[in-house]
PLY file of the C-alpha trace (Angstrom):
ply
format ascii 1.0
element vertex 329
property float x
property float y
property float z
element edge 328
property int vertex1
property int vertex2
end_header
3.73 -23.69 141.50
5.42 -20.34 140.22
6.11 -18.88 143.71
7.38 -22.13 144.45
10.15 -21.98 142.19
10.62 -18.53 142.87
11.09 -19.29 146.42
13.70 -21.96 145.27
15.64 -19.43 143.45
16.00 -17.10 146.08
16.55 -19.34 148.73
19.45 -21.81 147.23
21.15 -21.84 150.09
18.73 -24.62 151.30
17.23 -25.64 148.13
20.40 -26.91 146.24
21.27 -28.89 149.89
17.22 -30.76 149.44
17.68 -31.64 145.91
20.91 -33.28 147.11
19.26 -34.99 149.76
16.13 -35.63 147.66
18.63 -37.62 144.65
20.24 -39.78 148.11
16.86 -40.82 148.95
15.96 -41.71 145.83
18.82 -43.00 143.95
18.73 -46.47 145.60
15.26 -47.48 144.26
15.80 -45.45 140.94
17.14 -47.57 137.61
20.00 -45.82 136.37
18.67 -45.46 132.69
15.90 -43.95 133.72
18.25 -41.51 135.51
20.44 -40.94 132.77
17.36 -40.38 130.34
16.34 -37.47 132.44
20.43 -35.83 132.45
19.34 -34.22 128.49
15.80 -32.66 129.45
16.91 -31.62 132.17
20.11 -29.95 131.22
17.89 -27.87 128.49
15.92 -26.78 130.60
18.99 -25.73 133.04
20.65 -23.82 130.08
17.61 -22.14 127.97
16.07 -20.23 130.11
19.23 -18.48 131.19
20.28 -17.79 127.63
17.20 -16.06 127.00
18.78 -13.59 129.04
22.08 -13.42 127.13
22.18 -10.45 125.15
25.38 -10.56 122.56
24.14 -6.88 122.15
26.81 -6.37 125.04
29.95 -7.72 123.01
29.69 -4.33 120.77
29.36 -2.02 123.49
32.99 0.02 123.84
35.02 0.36 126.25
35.51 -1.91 129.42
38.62 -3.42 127.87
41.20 -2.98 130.90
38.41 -5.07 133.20
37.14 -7.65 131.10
41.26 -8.30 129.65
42.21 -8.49 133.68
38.82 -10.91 133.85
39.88 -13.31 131.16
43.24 -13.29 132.70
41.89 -14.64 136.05
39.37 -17.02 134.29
41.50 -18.49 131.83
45.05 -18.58 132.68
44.89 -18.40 136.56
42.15 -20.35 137.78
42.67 -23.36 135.12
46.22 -23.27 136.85
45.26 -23.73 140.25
42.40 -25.85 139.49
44.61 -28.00 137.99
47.42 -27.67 140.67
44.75 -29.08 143.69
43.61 -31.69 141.30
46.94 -32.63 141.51
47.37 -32.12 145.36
44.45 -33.78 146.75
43.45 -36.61 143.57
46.56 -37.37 142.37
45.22 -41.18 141.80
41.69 -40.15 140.88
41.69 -38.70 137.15
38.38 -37.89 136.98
37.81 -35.76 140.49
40.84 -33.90 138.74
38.54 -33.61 135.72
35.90 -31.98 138.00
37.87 -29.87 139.72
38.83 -28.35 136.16
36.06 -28.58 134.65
34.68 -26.36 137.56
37.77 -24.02 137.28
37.66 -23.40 133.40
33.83 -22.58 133.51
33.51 -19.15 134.48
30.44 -17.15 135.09
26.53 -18.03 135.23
23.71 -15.58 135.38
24.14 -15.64 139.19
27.06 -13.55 137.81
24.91 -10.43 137.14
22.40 -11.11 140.18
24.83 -11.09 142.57
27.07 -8.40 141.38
23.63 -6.17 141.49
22.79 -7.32 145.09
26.59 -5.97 146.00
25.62 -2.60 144.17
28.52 -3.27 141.46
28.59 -2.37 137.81
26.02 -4.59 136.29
26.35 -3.92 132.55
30.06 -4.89 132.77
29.11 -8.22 134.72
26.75 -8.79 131.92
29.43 -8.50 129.51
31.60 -10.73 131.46
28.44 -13.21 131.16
28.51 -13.47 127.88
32.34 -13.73 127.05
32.84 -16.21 129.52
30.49 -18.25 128.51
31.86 -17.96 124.73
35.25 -18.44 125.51
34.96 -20.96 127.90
32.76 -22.88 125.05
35.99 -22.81 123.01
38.63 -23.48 124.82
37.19 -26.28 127.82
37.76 -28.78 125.19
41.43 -27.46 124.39
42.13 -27.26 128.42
40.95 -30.74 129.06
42.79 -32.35 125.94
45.97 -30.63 126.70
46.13 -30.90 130.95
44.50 -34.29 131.61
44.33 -36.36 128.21
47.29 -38.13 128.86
45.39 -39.74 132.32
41.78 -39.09 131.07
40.41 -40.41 127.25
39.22 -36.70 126.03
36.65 -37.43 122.63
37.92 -33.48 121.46
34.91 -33.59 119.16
32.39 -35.36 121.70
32.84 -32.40 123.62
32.84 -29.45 121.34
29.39 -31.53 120.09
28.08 -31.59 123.48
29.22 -28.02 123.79
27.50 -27.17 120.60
24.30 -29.15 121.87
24.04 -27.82 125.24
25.70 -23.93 125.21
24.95 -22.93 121.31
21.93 -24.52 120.53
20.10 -23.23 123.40
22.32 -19.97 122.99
20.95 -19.65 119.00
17.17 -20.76 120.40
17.44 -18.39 123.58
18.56 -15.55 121.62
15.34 -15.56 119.16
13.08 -16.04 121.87
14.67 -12.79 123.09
14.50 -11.13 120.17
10.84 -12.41 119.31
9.80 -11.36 122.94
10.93 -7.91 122.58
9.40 -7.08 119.47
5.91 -8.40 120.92
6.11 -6.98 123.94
8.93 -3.98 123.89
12.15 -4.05 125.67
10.91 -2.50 128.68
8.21 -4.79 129.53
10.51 -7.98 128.84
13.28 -6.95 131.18
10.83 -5.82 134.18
8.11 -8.48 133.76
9.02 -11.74 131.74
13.02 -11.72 131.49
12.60 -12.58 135.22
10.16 -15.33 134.61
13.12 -17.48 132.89
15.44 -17.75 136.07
13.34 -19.97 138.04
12.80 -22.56 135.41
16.44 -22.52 135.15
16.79 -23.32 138.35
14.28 -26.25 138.20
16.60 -27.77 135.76
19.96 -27.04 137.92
17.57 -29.06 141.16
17.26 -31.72 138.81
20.56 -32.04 137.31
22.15 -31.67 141.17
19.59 -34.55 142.51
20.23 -37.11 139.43
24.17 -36.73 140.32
23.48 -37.51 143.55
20.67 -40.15 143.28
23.60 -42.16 140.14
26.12 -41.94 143.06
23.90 -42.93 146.06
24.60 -46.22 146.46
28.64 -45.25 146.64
27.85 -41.94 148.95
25.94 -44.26 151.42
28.30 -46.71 151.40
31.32 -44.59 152.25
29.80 -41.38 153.62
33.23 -40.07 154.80
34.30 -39.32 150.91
32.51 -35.93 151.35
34.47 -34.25 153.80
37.43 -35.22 151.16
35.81 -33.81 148.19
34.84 -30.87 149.73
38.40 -29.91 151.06
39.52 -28.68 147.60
36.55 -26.96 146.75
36.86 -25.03 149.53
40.29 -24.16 149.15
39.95 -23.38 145.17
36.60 -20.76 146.40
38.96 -18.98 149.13
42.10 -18.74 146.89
39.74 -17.49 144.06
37.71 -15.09 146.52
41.30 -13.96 147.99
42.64 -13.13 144.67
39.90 -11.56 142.83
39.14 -9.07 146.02
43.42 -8.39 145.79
43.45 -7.34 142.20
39.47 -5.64 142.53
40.86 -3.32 145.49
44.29 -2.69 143.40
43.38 -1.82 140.14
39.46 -0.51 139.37
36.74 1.87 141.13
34.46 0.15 143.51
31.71 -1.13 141.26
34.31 -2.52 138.08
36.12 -4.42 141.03
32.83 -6.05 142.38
31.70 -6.85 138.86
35.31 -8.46 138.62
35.43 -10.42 142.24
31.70 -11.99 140.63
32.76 -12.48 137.22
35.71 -14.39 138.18
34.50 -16.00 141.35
31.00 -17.36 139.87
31.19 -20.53 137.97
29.02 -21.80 135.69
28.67 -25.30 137.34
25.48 -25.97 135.09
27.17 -26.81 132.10
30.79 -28.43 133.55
27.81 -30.41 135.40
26.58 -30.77 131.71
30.07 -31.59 130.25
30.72 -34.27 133.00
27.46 -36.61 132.59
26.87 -35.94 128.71
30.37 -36.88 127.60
31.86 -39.35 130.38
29.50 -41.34 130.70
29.10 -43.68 134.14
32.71 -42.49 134.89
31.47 -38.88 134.73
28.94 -39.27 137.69
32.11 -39.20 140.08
32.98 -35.86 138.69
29.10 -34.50 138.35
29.35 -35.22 142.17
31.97 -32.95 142.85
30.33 -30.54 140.74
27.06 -30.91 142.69
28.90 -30.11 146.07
30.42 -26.77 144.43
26.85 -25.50 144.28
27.10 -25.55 147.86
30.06 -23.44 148.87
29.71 -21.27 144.91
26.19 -20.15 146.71
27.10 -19.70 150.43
30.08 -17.73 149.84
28.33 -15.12 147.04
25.74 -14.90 149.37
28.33 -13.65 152.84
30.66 -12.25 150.52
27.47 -9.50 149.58
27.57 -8.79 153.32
31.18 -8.18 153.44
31.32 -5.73 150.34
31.03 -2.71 152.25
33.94 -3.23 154.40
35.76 -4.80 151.91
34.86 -1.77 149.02
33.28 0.87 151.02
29.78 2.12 150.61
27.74 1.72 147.47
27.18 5.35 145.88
23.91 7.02 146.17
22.50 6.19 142.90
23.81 4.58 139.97
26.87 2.04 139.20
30.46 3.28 137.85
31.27 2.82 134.16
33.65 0.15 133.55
37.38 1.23 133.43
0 1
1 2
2 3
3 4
4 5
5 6
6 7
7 8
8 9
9 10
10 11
11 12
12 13
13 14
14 15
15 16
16 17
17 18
18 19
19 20
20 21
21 22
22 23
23 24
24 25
25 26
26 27
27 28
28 29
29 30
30 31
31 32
32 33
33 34
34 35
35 36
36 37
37 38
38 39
39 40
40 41
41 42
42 43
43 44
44 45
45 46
46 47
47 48
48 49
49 50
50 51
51 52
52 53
53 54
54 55
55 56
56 57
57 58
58 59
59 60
60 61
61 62
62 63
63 64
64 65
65 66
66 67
67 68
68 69
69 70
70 71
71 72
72 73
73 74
74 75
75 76
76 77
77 78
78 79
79 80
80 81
81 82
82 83
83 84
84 85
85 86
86 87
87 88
88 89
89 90
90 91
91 92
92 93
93 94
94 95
95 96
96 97
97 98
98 99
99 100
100 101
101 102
102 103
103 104
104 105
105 106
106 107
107 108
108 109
109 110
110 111
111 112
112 113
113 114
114 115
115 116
116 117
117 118
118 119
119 120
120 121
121 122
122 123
123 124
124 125
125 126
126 127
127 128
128 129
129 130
130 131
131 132
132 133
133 134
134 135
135 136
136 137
137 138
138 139
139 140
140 141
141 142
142 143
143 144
144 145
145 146
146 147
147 148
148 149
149 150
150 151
151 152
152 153
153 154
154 155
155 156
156 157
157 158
158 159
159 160
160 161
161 162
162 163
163 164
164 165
165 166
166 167
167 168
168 169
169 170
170 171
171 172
172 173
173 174
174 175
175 176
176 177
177 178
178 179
179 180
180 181
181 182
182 183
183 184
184 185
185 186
186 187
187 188
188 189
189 190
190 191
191 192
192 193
193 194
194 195
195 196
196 197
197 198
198 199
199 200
200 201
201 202
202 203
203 204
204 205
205 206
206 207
207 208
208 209
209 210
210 211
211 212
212 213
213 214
214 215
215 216
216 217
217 218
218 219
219 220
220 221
221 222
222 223
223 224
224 225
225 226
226 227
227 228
228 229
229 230
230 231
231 232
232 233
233 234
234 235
235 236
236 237
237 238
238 239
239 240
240 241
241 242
242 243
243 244
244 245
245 246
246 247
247 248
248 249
249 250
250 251
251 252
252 253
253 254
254 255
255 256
256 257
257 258
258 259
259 260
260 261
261 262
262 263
263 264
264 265
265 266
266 267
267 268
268 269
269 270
270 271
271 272
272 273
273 274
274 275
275 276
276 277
277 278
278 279
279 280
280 281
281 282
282 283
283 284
284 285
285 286
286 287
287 288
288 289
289 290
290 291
291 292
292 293
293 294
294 295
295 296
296 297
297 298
298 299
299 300
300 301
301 302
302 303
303 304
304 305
305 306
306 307
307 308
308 309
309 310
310 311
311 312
312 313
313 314
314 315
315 316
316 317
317 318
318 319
319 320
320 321
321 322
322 323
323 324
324 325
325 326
326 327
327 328
């Protein structure tokens, strides 16, 4: 069982696509109550294992300032923009594919964040730091973002969502954090980073294979009906990932060292779909299955264009030094 959901960690690529395929199957002959009981599990178990790998240590560590101020630019005042902009463009009649589509842009960073930055041979701790004030900021101001750019067209419950923020991103950040804490003094820090932080990943990945093939099995009936929607939802995705990739690479190559600007190109490319996934089915209800769809789909191209843009790092940065990883700028 453990190897495999290690093998479904490392091999998302096709794993993500058969959970997809698995909730189609199913979703016909499955009651939706019985699917929507399974969205709160299953989002815990998405969520608290990664947080056990969240250490807030990182917010105290100086310097770094110039990068992570030019990241929060790009996550928070950029991509919200032009998340917003192709909501606009290609759902102009469909409020709550525009809700996806921000929901997915105001998210930023997962703990695919630090993997991949470390596979491109980029600065790690400052993608860790990125990790954790993404995912704090982005706790605090989603619900602001969503009020203020789509509550005329969409009903926004401000306090539904900073609860099911609270429920889903704090409590499991609080409960993650003391496992942490309560694992390192058993076992030392040493031993939980090489041998059981990297037992937590895969069970969060169970959770985002269950959370991907519910979404798909509560919107099966629709998705067989009218296969040709896909093609259509996946048009702006695609666009949002290539403008993001496009930009972050621009201001990487213009303004830091080679390992600050791949930390940057990650921590401002990688979404964290789990919780907007989260957001969409916990607080909209049936509606929000339209938008958990789009969501879903974003796993797809999030995971196939980390995983080339790795191969093109060299050309696009140069070689990776010898040994180590440049301090942030």
């Amino acid at each position: 069982m453990w190897t495999l959901l290690q093998w479904l960690q490392k091999n998302l690529v096709w794993s993500i696509p058969g959970a997809m395929a698995l909730g189609l199957l199913l979703g016909p002959w499955l009651p939706e109550p019985a699917l929507r009981a399974l969205i709160l599990p299953l989002t815990f178990l998405m969520v608290y294992p990664m947080m056990v790998g969240v250490d807030l240590r990182e917010l105290l560590r100086p310097g770094g300032l110039r990068l992570q101020g030019v990241t929060l630019a790009v996550n928070f005042v950029l991509l919200p923009a032009i998340g917003y902009a192709l909501g606009l463009l290609f759902f102009p009649e469909q409020p709550m594919l525009r809700l996806a589509l921000l929901l997915t842009a105001l998210l930023p960073t997962s703990g695919m964040t630090i993997s991949w930055t470390g596979m491109a041979k980029g600065n790690v701790p400052a993608a860790v730091r990125m990790t954790v004030i993404g995912l704090l900021a982005g706790s605090l101001l989603a619900p602001l973002y969503l009020r203020a750019l789509l509550g005329a067209v969409v009903p926004v419950p401000l306090l539904q969502v900073f609860a099911q923020i609270a429920l889903i991103v704090l409590l499991p950040l609080a409960l993650g954090t003391a496992t942490r804490r309560w694992l390192v003094v058993r076992h030392g820090e040493a031993a939980f980073k090489q041998r059981l932080a990297p037992r937590f990943a895969p069970l969060s990945t169970l959770g985002v294979l269950g959370i991907v093939a519910v979404s798909l099995a509560l919107k099966a009936n629709d998705i067989l009906a009218h296969p040709a929607q896909l093609p259509a939802l996946l048009a702006p995705l695609l666009v949002l990932y290539g403008v993001n990739f496009a930009l972050s690479t621009a201001l990487a190559r213009a303004l830091f060292a080679r390992g600050d600007g791949i930390a940057l190109v990650y921590g401002t490319v990688m979404r964290n779909l789990s919780i907007a996934l989260a957001i969409a089915m916990g607080v909209f209800g049936a509606a929000g299955a339209e938008a958990a769809l789009l969501i879903a789909l974003a796993y797809i191209v999030q995971v196939q264009a980390a995983a080339w843009y790795v191969r093109l790092t060299p050309r696009l940065f140069g070689p990776a030094p010898e040994a180590g990883v440049q301090r942030a700028a």
